[in-house]
C-alpha positions in Angstrom: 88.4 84.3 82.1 85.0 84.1 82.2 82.4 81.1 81.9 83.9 79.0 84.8 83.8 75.4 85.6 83.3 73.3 88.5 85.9 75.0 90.9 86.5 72.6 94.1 88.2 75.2 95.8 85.3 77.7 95.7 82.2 76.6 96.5 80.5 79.8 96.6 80.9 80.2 92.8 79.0 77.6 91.9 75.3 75.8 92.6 71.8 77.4 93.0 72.6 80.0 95.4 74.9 81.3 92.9 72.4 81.5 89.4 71.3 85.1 90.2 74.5 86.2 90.8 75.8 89.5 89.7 79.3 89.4 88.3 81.7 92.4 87.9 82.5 91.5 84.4 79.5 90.0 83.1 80.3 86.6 84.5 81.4 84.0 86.9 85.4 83.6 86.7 87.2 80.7 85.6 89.9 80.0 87.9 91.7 77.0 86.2 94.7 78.6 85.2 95.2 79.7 88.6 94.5 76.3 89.9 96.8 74.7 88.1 99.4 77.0 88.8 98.3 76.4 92.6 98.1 72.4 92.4 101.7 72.6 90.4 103.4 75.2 93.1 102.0 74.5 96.5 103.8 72.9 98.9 101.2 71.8 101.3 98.1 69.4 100.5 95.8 69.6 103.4 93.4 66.1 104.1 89.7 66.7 103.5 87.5 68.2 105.5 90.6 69.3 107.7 90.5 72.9 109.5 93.2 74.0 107.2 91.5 73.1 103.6 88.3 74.7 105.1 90.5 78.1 105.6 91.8 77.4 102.3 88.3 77.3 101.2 87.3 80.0 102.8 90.0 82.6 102.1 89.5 81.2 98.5 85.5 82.0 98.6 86.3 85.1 100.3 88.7 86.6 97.8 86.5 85.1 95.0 83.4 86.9 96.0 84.9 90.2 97.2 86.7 90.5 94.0 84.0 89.3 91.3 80.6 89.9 92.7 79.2 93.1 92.3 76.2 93.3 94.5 77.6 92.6 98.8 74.5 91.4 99.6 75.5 87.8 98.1 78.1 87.7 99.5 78.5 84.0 101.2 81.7 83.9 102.8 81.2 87.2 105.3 78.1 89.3 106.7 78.3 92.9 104.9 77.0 94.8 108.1 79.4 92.9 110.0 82.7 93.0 107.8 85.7 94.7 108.8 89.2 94.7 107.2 92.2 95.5 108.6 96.1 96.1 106.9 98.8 96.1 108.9 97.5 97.5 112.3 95.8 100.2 110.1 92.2 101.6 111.4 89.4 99.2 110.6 87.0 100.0 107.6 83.9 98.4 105.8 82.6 97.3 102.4 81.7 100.7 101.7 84.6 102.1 102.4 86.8 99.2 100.9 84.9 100.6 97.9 85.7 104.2 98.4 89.8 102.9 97.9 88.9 101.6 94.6 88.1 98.5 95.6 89.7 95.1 94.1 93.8 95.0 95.1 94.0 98.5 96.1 92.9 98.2 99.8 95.4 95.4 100.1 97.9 97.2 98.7 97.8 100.4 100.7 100.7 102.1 101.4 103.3 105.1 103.5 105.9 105.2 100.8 106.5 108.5 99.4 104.4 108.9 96.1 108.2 108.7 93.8 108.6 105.0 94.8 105.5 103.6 94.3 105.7 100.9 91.5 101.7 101.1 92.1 99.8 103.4 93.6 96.5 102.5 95.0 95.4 105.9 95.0 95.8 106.3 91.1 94.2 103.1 90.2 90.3 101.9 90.4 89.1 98.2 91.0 89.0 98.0 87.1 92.5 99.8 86.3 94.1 97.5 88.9 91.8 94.3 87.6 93.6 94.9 85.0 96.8 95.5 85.6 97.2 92.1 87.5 95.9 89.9 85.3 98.5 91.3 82.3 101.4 90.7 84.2 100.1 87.5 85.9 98.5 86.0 83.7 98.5 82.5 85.3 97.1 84.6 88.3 98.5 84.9 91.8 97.9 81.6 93.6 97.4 81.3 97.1 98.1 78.5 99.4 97.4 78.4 103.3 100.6 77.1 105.3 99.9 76.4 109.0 96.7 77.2 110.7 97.3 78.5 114.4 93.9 78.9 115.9 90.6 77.9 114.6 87.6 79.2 115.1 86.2 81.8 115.8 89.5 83.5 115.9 91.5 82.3 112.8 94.9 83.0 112.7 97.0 81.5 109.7 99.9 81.7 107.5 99.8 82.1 104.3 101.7 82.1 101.0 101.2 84.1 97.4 103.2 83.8 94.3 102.9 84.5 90.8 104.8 84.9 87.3 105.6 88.4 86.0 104.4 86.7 82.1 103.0 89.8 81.1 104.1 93.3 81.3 103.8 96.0 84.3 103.1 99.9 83.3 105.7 99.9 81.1 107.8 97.3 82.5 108.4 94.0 79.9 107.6 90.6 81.2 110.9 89.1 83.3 109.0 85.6 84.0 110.4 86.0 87.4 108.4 84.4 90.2 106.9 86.7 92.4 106.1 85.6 96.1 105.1 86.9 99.3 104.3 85.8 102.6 102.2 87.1 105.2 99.5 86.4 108.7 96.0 86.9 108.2 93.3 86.6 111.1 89.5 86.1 110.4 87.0 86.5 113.0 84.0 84.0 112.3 81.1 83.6 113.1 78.7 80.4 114.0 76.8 80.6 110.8 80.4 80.3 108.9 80.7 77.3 111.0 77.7 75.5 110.1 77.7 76.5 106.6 81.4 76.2 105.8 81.4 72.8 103.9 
Protein backbone atom coordinates (compact mmCIF):
# COMPACT_ATOMS: atom_id res chain seq x y z
CA UNK A 1 0.00 0.00 0.00
CA UNK A 2 2.73 2.12 -0.03
CA UNK A 3 4.34 4.41 -2.87
CA UNK A 4 1.18 6.38 -3.72
CA UNK A 5 0.12 8.17 -6.76
CA UNK A 6 -1.42 11.36 -7.57
CA UNK A 7 -4.60 11.15 -5.22
CA UNK A 8 -7.20 13.95 -6.28
CA UNK A 9 -9.08 13.41 -3.18
CA UNK A 10 -6.13 14.18 -0.90
CA UNK A 11 -4.21 16.99 -1.47
CA UNK A 12 -2.30 16.93 1.55
CA UNK A 13 -0.46 13.74 0.49
CA UNK A 14 1.06 15.01 -2.19
CA UNK A 15 3.33 18.25 -3.53
CA UNK A 16 6.34 20.07 -1.73
CA UNK A 17 4.90 20.54 1.53
CA UNK A 18 4.62 16.88 1.70
CA UNK A 19 8.58 15.71 0.63
CA UNK A 20 9.78 15.76 4.31
CA UNK A 21 7.03 13.91 5.46
CA UNK A 22 7.24 11.33 8.01
CA UNK A 23 5.06 8.30 7.36
CA UNK A 24 3.92 5.59 9.92
CA UNK A 25 4.99 2.84 7.70
CA UNK A 26 7.85 4.07 5.92
CA UNK A 27 5.80 5.75 3.27
CA UNK A 28 3.04 7.81 1.74
CA UNK A 29 -0.13 5.45 1.21
CA UNK A 30 -1.64 4.59 -1.96
CA UNK A 31 -5.21 4.95 -1.82
CA UNK A 32 -6.32 3.62 -5.32
CA UNK A 33 -7.96 0.65 -4.30
CA UNK A 34 -9.93 2.54 -1.95
CA UNK A 35 -10.81 5.00 -4.59
CA UNK A 36 -11.97 2.91 -6.86
CA UNK A 37 -14.07 1.12 -4.54
CA UNK A 38 -15.37 4.81 -3.63
CA UNK A 39 -15.86 6.07 -7.34
CA UNK A 40 -17.64 2.50 -8.05
CA UNK A 41 -19.97 2.66 -4.66
CA UNK A 42 -20.85 6.21 -4.05
CA UNK A 43 -23.90 7.57 -4.57
CA UNK A 44 -23.32 11.17 -4.64
CA UNK A 45 -20.81 13.16 -7.08
CA UNK A 46 -20.45 16.55 -5.71
CA UNK A 47 -19.55 19.60 -8.62
CA UNK A 48 -16.08 21.07 -8.25
CA UNK A 49 -15.10 23.34 -6.06
CA UNK A 50 -18.59 22.88 -4.25
CA UNK A 51 -18.77 23.16 -0.23
CA UNK A 52 -19.56 19.52 -0.19
CA UNK A 53 -16.37 18.03 -2.36
CA UNK A 54 -14.28 20.53 -0.15
CA UNK A 55 -15.66 18.52 3.13
CA UNK A 56 -15.02 15.51 1.13
CA UNK A 57 -11.57 16.72 0.75
CA UNK A 58 -11.12 17.68 3.90
CA UNK A 59 -12.50 14.70 6.00
CA UNK A 60 -10.39 12.78 3.28
CA UNK A 61 -7.06 14.86 4.24
CA UNK A 62 -7.96 14.61 7.71
CA UNK A 63 -8.30 10.98 8.08
CA UNK A 64 -5.22 10.59 5.65
CA UNK A 65 -2.90 12.56 7.87
CA UNK A 66 -4.16 11.46 11.25
CA UNK A 67 -3.83 7.95 10.30
CA UNK A 68 -0.41 7.90 8.27
CA UNK A 69 1.70 10.69 9.41
CA UNK A 70 3.70 10.19 12.25
CA UNK A 71 5.01 13.44 13.43
CA UNK A 72 1.45 16.12 14.36
CA UNK A 73 3.30 18.85 13.61
CA UNK A 74 2.61 18.40 9.69
CA UNK A 75 -0.33 17.89 10.06
CA UNK A 76 -2.29 20.15 7.25
CA UNK A 77 -5.84 19.60 7.66
CA UNK A 78 -6.04 20.69 11.69
CA UNK A 79 -3.94 22.83 14.20
CA UNK A 80 -2.39 20.20 16.93
CA UNK A 81 -2.70 22.76 19.93
CA UNK A 82 -6.08 23.41 18.77
CA UNK A 83 -7.55 19.78 17.93
CA UNK A 84 -10.25 18.29 19.77
CA UNK A 85 -12.14 15.06 19.12
CA UNK A 86 -15.23 14.13 20.32
CA UNK A 87 -17.43 10.43 20.04
CA UNK A 88 -20.75 10.38 20.77
CA UNK A 89 -21.23 13.22 23.36
CA UNK A 90 -18.03 11.66 25.09
CA UNK A 91 -15.56 14.23 27.01
CA UNK A 92 -13.34 16.05 24.59
CA UNK A 93 -9.62 14.91 24.26
CA UNK A 94 -6.39 15.90 22.16
CA UNK A 95 -3.71 14.40 19.88
CA UNK A 96 -1.93 13.30 22.76
CA UNK A 97 -4.42 11.68 24.26
CA UNK A 98 -5.96 10.26 21.01
CA UNK A 99 -2.45 8.62 21.16
CA UNK A 100 -2.72 7.41 24.70
CA UNK A 101 -6.04 5.06 23.19
CA UNK A 102 -3.77 3.52 20.76
CA UNK A 103 -4.29 5.79 18.24
CA UNK A 104 -5.48 4.80 14.54
CA UNK A 105 -9.34 3.24 14.64
CA UNK A 106 -9.34 2.71 18.29
CA UNK A 107 -10.54 6.29 19.49
CA UNK A 108 -13.26 5.95 16.83
CA UNK A 109 -14.26 2.85 17.96
CA UNK A 110 -14.65 3.41 21.72
CA UNK A 111 -17.02 1.67 23.41
CA UNK A 112 -19.69 0.87 26.90
CA UNK A 113 -20.37 -2.72 25.90
CA UNK A 114 -19.39 -5.21 28.44
CA UNK A 115 -15.84 -6.64 27.65
CA UNK A 116 -17.70 -10.44 26.42
CA UNK A 117 -19.38 -8.75 23.43
CA UNK A 118 -16.79 -6.82 21.99
CA UNK A 119 -15.98 -8.24 18.37
CA UNK A 120 -13.00 -5.50 18.95
CA UNK A 121 -11.83 -4.08 21.70
CA UNK A 122 -10.03 -0.78 21.53
CA UNK A 123 -8.50 -1.29 24.72
CA UNK A 124 -6.59 -4.57 23.55
CA UNK A 125 -5.40 -3.29 20.28
CA UNK A 126 -2.59 -0.44 19.40
CA UNK A 127 -2.67 1.85 16.21
CA UNK A 128 -0.53 -0.96 14.62
CA UNK A 129 -2.58 -4.13 15.82
CA UNK A 130 -5.73 -2.36 14.63
CA UNK A 131 -3.82 -1.02 11.26
CA UNK A 132 -3.75 -4.24 10.73
CA UNK A 133 -6.56 -5.77 11.47
CA UNK A 134 -8.61 -3.43 9.04
CA UNK A 135 -6.80 -3.67 6.25
CA UNK A 136 -6.98 -7.87 6.23
CA UNK A 137 -10.50 -7.91 6.36
CA UNK A 138 -11.04 -4.83 4.07
CA UNK A 139 -8.82 -5.11 1.91
CA UNK A 140 -10.37 -2.79 -0.78
CA UNK A 141 -10.39 -0.41 2.40
CA UNK A 142 -13.40 1.32 3.94
CA UNK A 143 -14.53 4.10 1.62
CA UNK A 144 -16.06 7.14 2.65
CA UNK A 145 -18.44 9.29 0.91
CA UNK A 146 -20.02 12.75 2.30
CA UNK A 147 -23.96 12.83 1.76
CA UNK A 148 -25.49 16.19 2.58
CA UNK A 149 -23.62 19.05 4.03
CA UNK A 150 -25.93 21.09 6.64
CA UNK A 151 -23.83 24.00 7.66
CA UNK A 152 -20.65 25.25 6.26
CA UNK A 153 -18.22 26.95 7.73
CA UNK A 154 -16.92 27.49 10.53
CA UNK A 155 -19.36 25.09 12.04
CA UNK A 156 -19.58 22.02 9.66
CA UNK A 157 -22.09 19.71 10.21
CA UNK A 158 -22.48 16.77 7.57
CA UNK A 159 -23.70 13.38 6.89
CA UNK A 160 -21.78 10.88 6.01
CA UNK A 161 -21.47 7.33 4.70
CA UNK A 162 -18.80 4.21 5.25
CA UNK A 163 -18.77 0.84 3.77
CA UNK A 164 -16.58 -1.79 3.06
CA UNK A 165 -16.11 -5.63 2.09
CA UNK A 166 -15.34 -8.23 4.82
CA UNK A 167 -12.60 -9.87 1.81
CA UNK A 168 -10.34 -10.91 4.32
CA UNK A 169 -10.61 -12.48 7.55
CA UNK A 170 -11.47 -10.97 11.25
CA UNK A 171 -9.64 -12.53 14.50
CA UNK A 172 -10.53 -15.75 13.59
CA UNK A 173 -13.53 -15.06 11.64
CA UNK A 174 -13.31 -16.22 7.58
CA UNK A 175 -14.03 -13.71 4.96
CA UNK A 176 -18.11 -13.52 4.26
CA UNK A 177 -17.63 -10.79 1.32
CA UNK A 178 -20.50 -9.11 2.96
CA UNK A 179 -20.77 -5.39 2.65
CA UNK A 180 -20.24 -3.66 5.57
CA UNK A 181 -21.76 -0.02 5.99
CA UNK A 182 -22.50 2.53 8.47
CA UNK A 183 -23.79 5.85 8.74
CA UNK A 184 -23.23 8.59 10.94
CA UNK A 185 -23.09 12.95 11.66
CA UNK A 186 -19.81 14.49 12.10
CA UNK A 187 -19.25 18.31 13.01
CA UNK A 188 -15.86 20.08 12.37
CA UNK A 189 -15.14 23.32 13.79
CA UNK A 190 -12.78 25.35 11.23
CA UNK A 191 -10.96 27.79 11.32
CA UNK A 192 -10.10 30.84 8.70
CA UNK A 193 -6.74 29.47 7.81
CA UNK A 194 -8.79 26.09 6.65
CA UNK A 195 -10.74 28.46 4.68
CA UNK A 196 -8.12 30.05 2.79
CA UNK A 197 -5.98 27.13 2.34
CA UNK A 198 -8.72 24.48 1.68
CA UNK A 199 -8.31 24.18 -2.15
Amino acid sequence: MMGSSWDKYRTYLHGEEEKNTKWRFGGPPNYDVVNKLFEEGRTKEWAPGSLEEQVQTLVKNWEMEVFHKADITQYRSLDPDKYTFSLNGRKAITLEEKKKLGGGYNPLLQTSMPQELRAYDPNEETADSSHKIFTTTFPRGFALEILHVYSGPPVIVYKFRHWGFMEGPFKGHAPTSQKIEFFGISIFTVNYSWMRLRR
